[in-house]
N, C-alpha and C positions, 0 to 999 in steps of 0.2 A: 479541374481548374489548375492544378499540380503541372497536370501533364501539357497543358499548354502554356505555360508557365514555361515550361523547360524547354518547349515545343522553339518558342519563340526564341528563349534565351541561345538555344544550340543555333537557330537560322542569324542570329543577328553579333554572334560571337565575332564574327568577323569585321575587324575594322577597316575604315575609310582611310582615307588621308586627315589628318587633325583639321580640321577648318574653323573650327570655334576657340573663341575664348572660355575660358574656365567659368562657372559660376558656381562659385566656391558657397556660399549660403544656400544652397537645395540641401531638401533632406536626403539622409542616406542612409536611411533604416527600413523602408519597406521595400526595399529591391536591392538583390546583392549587391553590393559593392560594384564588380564586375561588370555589371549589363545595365544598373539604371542610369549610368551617368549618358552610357548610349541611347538608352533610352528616352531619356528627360530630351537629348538635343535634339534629335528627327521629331518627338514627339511636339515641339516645341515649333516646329518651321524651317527647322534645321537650320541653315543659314542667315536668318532676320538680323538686319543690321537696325536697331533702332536709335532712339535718343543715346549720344554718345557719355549722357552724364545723367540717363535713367537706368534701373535695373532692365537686363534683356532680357524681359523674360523667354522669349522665342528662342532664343538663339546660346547665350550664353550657360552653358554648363560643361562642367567639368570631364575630360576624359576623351575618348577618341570614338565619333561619328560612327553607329555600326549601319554594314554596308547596305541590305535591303529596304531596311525601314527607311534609314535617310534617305534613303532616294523617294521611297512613297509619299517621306514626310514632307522633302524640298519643299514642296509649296504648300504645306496642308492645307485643305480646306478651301484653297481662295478661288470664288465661283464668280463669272459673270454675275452681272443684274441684269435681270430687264425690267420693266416698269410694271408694278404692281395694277397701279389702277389708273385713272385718267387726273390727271390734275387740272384742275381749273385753271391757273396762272401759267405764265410761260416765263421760265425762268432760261434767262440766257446767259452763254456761255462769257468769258472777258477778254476777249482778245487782245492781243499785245500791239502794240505801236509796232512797226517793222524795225524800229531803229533799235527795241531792245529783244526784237527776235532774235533767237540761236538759232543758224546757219544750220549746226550738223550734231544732233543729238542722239547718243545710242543707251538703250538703259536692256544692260547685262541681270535677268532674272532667273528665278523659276514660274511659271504660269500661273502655277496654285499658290504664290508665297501674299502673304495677306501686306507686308510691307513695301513689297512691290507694286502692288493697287495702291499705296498707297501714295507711292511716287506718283502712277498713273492716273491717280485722280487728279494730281495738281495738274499732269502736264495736259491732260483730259480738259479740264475747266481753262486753263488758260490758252487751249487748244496749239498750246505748241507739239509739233509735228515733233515724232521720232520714231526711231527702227527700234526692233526690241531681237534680242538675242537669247535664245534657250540654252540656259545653261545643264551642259549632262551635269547630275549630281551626283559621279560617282566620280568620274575622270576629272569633272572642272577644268576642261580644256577650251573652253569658249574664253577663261577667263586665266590662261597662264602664263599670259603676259603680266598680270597686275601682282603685285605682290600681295594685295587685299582679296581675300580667297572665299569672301562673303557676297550675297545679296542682298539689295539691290548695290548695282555700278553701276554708274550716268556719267557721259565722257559727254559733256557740251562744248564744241567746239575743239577736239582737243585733249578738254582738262576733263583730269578724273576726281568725280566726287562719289564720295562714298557715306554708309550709315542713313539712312530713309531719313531722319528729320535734320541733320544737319545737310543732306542735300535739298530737300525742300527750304530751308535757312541761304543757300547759298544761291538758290534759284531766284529766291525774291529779292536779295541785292542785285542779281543779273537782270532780272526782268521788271523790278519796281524799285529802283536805284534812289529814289527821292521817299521810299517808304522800309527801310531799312528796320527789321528786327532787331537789331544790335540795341536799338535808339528805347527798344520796349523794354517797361518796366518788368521786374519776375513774375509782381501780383497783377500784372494786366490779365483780366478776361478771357481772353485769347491763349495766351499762353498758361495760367493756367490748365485752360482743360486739354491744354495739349498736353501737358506734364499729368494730366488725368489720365488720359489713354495710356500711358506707358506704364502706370503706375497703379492704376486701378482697374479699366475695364479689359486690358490683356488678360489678367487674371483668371476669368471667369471662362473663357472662352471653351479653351480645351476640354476641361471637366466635360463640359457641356455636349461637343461633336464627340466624344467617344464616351460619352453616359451608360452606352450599352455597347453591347457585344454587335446586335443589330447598325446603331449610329454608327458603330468604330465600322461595321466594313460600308456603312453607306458614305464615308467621308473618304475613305480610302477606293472606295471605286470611282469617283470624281478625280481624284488626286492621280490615279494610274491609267485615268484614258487622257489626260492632258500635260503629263510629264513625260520627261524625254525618256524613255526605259525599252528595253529589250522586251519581248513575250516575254521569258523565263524573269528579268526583275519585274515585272508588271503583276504576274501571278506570285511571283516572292513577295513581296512587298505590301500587297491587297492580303494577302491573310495573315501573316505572318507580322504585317502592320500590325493591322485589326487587334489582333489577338494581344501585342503587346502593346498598345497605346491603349487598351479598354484598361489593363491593368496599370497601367503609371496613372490613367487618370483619376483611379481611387488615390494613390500617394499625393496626386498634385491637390484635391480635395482638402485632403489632410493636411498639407504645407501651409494654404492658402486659405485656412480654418473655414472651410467651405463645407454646410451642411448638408443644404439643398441646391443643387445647381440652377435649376430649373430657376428659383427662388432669388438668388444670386447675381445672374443673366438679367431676370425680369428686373431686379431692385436699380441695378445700372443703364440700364435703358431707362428708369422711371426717371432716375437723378440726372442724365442727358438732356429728355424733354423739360424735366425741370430748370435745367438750364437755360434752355432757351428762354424763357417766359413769357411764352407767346408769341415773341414771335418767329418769323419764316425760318433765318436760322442763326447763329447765335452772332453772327458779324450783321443781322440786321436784315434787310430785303435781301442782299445775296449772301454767298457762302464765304467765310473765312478761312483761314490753315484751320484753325481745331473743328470746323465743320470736316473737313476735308479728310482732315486727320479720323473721326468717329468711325467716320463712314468708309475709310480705306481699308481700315482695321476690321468692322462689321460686314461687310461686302462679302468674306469669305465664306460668312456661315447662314448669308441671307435665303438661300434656297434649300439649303440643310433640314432635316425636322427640328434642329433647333430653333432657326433662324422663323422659320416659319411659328413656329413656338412664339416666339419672341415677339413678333408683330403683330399674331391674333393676342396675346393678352398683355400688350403694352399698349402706349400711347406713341410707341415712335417710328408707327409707319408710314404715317402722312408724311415726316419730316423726312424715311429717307425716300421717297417717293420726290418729293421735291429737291432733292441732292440730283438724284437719277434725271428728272428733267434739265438740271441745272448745268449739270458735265455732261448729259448729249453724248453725241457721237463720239468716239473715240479718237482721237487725233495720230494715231498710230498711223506709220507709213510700210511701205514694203521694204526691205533692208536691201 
């Protein structure tokens, strides 16, 4: 254990360009000083721009990006769907009036980044059309015109917006200009469980895809056949991942007074379906932002053995079965 311990620390010593902001409250006692701050941020999504007034957990920690892991990490996790089982109902997508369609939408990601499905789901559901742009996450030259040096970036028209839920916030003035979030209350419903996802079920996640030595390289072989990486970062970064995101997830365990993962995962999917209460989904017959938001955030780890963990011994497969019917086809265009 020692020796991959060290194994890892010597492969990942090398730093990135700084790209995150600090997350000054992570613990810094079970991994040196040195390597878990690099650790915690690949480990985390590397780049996750989330709620710009919730903790990051993805993204924000302290220290400088080390080079192979964050690149493995760029998008951890975040897997296609396809649909589970056959759903009775046919839930359809909501297309926009043309009048508050955008023209020319380009959303600057990682493939695997779970916050960027999460953009994707909106623009998925309300089937506006965009190009998507592969950001290398070593160089970040896809993205060196912006001085925001994170994922997701959405240029609508133009304008650049940035952090996954305040550009979902800026997307529904653009495209539902008479239904204005600004107007919603903090304890509304809605908003709630979106302030949930940032703040409770991010939590659980990681523990979970690298629970083992086995899970840490089955998340990171997903993660290096669909990021942008050289042969040589593809094999760096698949073991050398592995090897040290099995070990932050026991500190992340610890930070996040997590006993049982498995147990943890299961408890927050039960309090989801709880939510709904009954019914389809939690905005009602169709999907709201914090449906959107669940299931952009869970999408990454839905074909994972956790994810699959998750849906045989919870209650919240039906519901993302009906999400998956509900955002359909992907509204992606060719760039």
């Amino acid at each position: 254990m020692r020796r991959a311990q060290s194994l890892a620390s010597s492969v990942l010593g090398r730093a990135l360009l700084p790209a995150l902001e600090g997350y000054a409250a992570a613990s810094s006692s079970a991994i040196s000083t040195s390597v878990q701050p690099r650790l915690m941020q690949v480990a985390l999504y590397n780049s996750y721009s989330g709620s710009s007034d919730q903790p990051r957990l993805f993204s924000d920690y302290g220290g400088r990006p080390t080079r192979a892991v964050s690149l493995g990490v760029a998008g951890a996790v975040s897997f296609s769907v396809a649909a589970s089982s056959v759903v009775p109902n046919v839930y359809a997508k909501e297309p926009l009036s043309s009048e508050f369609l955008p023209k020319d939408v380009v959303l600057y990601q990682y493939e695997a980044c779970p916050f960027c499905n999460k953009v994707k789901a909106f623009l998925d559901y309300y089937d506006i059309p965009y190009k998507v742009v592969e950001v290398n996450p070593i160089s970040k030259k896809e993205i060196k015109w912006s001085d925001y040096k994170k994922v997701p970036i959405l240029t609508v028209d133009g304008e650049q917006l940035v952090d996954s839920s305040d550009i979902i916030n800026k997307l529904c003035r653009k495209v539902h200009p008479e239904k204005s979030v600004d107007s919603v209350r903090d304890d509304d419903e809605e908003n709630k469980w979106r302030r949930w996802v940032d703040s409770d079920l991010v939590h659980v996640l990681s523990p979970n895809i690298y629970r083992s030595v086995s899970e840490a390289l089955e998340s990171f072989d997903y993660i290096t056949s669909k990021g942008n990486f050289s042969f040589t970062e593809k094999i760096t970064a698949k073991y050398a991942g592995a090897a040290a995101m099995y070990f932050v997830s026991k500190n992340l365990k610890k930070k996040h007074n997590i006993t049982d993962e498995r147990a943890a995962l299961y408890k927050a999917a039960e309090t989801w379906v709880d939510a709904l209460n009954g019914r389809d989904f939690l905005g009602g017959s169709k999907p709201n932002l914090a449906d959107l938001a669940v299931y952009g955030v869970l999408r990454p780890i839905r074909y994972l053995r956790s994810g699959k963990d998750m849906v045989e011994n919870t209650r919240i497969g039906d519901w993302f079965t009906r999400m998956e019917s509900a955002i359909g086809e992907s509204s992606r265009i060719e760039a």
